[in-house]
Kinemage of the C-alpha trace (Angstrom):
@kinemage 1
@onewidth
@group {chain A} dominant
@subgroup {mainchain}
@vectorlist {calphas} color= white
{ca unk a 1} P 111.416 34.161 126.193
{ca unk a 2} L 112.761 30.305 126.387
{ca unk a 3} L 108.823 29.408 126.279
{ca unk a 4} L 108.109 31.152 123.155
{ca unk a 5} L 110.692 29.798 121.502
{ca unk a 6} L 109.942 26.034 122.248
{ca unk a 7} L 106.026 26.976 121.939
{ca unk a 8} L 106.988 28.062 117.867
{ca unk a 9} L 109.141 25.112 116.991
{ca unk a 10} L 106.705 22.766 119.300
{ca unk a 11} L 103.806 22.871 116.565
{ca unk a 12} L 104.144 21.765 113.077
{ca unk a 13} L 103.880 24.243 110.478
{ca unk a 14} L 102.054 23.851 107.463
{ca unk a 15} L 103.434 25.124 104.072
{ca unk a 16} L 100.266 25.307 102.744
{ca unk a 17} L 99.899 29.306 103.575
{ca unk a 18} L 103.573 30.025 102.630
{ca unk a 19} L 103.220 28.209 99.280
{ca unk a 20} L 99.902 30.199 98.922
{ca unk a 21} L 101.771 33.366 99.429
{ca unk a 22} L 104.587 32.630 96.937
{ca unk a 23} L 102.145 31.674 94.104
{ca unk a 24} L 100.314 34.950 94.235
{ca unk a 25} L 103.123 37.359 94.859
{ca unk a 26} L 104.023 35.405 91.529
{ca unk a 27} L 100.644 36.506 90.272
{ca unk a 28} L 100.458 39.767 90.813
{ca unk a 29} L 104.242 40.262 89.381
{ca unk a 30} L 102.604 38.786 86.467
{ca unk a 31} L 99.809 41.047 86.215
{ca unk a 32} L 101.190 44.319 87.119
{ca unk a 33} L 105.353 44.398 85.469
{ca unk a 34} L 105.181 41.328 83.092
{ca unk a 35} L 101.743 41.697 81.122
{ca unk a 36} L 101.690 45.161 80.481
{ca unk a 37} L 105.426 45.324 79.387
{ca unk a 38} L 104.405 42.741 77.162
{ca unk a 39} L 102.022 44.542 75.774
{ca unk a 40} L 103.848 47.570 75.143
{ca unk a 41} L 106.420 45.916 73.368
{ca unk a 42} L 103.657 44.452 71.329
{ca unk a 43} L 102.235 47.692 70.473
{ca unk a 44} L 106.195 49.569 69.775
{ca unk a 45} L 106.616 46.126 67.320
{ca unk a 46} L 103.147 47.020 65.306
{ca unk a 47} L 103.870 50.814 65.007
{ca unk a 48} L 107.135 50.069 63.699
{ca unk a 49} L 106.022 47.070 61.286
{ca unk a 50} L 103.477 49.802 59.873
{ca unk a 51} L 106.063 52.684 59.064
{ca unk a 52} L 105.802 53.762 55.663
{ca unk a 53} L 107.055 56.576 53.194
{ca unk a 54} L 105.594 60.317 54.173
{ca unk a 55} L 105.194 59.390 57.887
{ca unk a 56} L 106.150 61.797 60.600
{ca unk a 57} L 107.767 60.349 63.316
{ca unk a 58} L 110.312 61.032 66.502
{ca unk a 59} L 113.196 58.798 67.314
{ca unk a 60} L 114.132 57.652 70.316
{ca unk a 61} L 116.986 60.756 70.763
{ca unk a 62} L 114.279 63.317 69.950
{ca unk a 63} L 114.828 63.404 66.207
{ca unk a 64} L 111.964 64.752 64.003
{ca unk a 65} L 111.879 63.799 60.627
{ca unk a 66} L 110.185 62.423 57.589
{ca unk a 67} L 110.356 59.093 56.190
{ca unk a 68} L 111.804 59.297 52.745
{ca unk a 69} L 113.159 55.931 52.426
{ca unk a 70} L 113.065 52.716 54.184
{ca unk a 71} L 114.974 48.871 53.972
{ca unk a 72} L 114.122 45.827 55.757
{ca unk a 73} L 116.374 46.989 59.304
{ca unk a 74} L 116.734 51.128 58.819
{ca unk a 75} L 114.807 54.080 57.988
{ca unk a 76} L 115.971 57.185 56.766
{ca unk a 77} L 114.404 60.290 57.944
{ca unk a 78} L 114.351 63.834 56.310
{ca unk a 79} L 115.058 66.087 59.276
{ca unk a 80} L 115.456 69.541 57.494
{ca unk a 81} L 115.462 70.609 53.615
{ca unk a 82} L 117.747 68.809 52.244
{ca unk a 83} L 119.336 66.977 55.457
{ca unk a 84} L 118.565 63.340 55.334
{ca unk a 85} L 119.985 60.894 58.131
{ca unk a 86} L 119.361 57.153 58.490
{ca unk a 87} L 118.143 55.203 61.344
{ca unk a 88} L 118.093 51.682 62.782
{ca unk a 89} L 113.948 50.896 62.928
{ca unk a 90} L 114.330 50.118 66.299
{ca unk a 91} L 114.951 53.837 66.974
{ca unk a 92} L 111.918 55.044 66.037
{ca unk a 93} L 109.585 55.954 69.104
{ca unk a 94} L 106.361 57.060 67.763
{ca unk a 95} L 104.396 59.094 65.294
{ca unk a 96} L 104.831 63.061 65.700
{ca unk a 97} L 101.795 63.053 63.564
{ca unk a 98} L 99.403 61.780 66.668
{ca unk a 99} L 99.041 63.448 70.113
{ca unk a 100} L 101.893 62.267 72.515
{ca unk a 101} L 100.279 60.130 75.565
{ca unk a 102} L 99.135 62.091 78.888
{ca unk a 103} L 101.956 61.832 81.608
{ca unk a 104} L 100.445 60.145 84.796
{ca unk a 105} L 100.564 62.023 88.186
C-alpha cells in the first residue's frame, strides 16, 4: 500500500484535466439551471408588462379574476359580482384565458 502511495505523489500532476472539468461542470450549470430560469423570468416579466383591462388571469394563490383596473405596481381583479380585490403585479401567474402548460412526467 506504501508503494501506491509514493507511486501517486511520485509523478507530477497536471491541472490541465481538473481545470477542464471545472469549466464545463460550469457550463452545463449554465445551460441547464441558469439559462432557462432566465428565460422564464423573461417570459413572467412580458406577460405581466402586457396585462390590460378585461383580461382573465390567476394569481399566484389561485385567485381568478378579472382585470378591472390597473396602476403602475397593482392590479385589481374582479373575482365575483361585485367583489373586487387588489393585487401587487407581481402576483399575477398567468392568463386563465389560455390553456395551462402540460405537467412533465
Amino acid at each position: 500500500m506504501s508503494d501506491l502511495l509514493f507511486f501517486q505523489a511520485g509523478e507530477p500532476a497536471s491541472m490541465i484535466p481538473q481545470i477542464l472539468m471545472f469549466v464545463a461542470i460550469g457550463f452545463v450549470f449554465y445551460f441547464f439551471m441558469v439559462r432557462p430560469q432566465q428565460k422564464k423570468q423573461k417570459e413572467q416579466k412580458s406577460f405581466i408588462d402586457a396585462i390590460k383591462k378585461g383580461d382573465n388571469v390567476v394569481t399566484i394563490g389561485g385567485i381568478h379574476g378579472r382585470v378591472v383596473d390597473m396602476t403602475a405596481n397593482t392590479v385589481t381583479l374582479e373575482v365575483s359580482r361585485g367583489t373586487a380585490m387588489t393585487f401587487e403585479k407581481s402576483a399575477i401567474s398567468l392568463d386563465s384565458t389560455k390553456p395551462a402548460p402540460a405537467a412533465k412526467k
